[in-house]
C-alpha positions as CSV (number, residue, x, y, z in Angstrom):
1,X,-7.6,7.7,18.5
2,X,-4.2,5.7,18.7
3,X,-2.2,8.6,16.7
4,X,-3.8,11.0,19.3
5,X,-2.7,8.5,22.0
6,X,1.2,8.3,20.4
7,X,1.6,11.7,19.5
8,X,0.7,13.1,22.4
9,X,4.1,12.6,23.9
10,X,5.9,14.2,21.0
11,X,3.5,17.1,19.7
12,X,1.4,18.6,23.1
13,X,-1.5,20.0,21.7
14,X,-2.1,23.1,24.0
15,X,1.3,24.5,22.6
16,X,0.7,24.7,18.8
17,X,-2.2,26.4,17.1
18,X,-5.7,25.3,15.7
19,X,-4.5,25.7,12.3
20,X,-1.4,23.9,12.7
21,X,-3.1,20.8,14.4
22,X,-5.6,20.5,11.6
23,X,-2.4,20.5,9.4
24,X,-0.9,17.9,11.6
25,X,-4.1,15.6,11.4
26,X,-4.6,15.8,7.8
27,X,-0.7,14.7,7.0
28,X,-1.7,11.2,8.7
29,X,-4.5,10.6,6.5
30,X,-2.1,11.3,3.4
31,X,0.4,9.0,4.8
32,X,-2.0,6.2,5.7
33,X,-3.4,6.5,2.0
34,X,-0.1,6.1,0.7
35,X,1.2,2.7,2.8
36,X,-2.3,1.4,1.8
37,X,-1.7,2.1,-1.7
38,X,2.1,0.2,-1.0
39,X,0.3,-2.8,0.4
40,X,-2.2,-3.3,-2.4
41,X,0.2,-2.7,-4.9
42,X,2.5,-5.8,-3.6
43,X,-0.7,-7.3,-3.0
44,X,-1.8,-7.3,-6.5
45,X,2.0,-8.6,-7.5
46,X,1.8,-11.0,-4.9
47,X,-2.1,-12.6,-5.6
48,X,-1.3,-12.7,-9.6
49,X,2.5,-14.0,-9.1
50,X,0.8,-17.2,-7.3
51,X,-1.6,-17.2,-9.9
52,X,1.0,-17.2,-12.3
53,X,2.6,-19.9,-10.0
54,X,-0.4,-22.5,-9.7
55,X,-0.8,-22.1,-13.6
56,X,2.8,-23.1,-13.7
57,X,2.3,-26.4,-11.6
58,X,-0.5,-27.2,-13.8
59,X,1.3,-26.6,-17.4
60,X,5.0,-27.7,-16.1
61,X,6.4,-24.2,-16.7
62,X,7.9,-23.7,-13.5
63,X,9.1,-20.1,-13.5
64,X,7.1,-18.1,-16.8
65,X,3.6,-17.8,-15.9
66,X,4.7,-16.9,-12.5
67,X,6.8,-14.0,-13.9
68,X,4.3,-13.3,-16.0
69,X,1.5,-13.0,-12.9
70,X,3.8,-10.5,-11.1
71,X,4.4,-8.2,-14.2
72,X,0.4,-8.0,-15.2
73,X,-0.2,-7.4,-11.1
74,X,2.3,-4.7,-11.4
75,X,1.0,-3.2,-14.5
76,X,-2.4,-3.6,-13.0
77,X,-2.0,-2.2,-10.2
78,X,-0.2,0.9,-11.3
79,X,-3.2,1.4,-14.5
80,X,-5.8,1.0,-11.8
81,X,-4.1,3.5,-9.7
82,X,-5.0,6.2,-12.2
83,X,-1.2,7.3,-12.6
């Protein structure tokens, strides 16, 4: 409903074509599945970096485990991704 409501300005829908506004509907939904996969991949790095981070304060090990947290969210994140 709201990229009806802000494209509606820039793409008037009684000019193009029925095939060409599925098109244009079905683009959005690949782009929103990609910026969600964006966001959960810096989430993962994120949520296993402060992991990595709380282990540190416990152990005295200020910067390794933290490093380590964001590498294995990276890694799993991109092996979970299927690529």
């Amino acid at each position: 409903m709201l990229a009806k409501f802000f494209t509606s300005a820039y793409v008037p829908v009684r000019i193009m074509p029925d095939d060409e506004r599925n098109r244009f509907g079905q683009s959005f939904g690949e782009g929103y599945s990609y910026v969600a996969l964006g966001f959960s991949f810096a989430f993962a790095i994120l949520a296993f970096g402060a992991l990595g981070w709380v282990v540190d304060g416990w152990l005295g090990t200020r910067p390794l485990f933290a490093l380590v947290g964001a590498g294995v969210g990276g890694a799993r994140r991109d092996l979970s991704s299927g690529s």
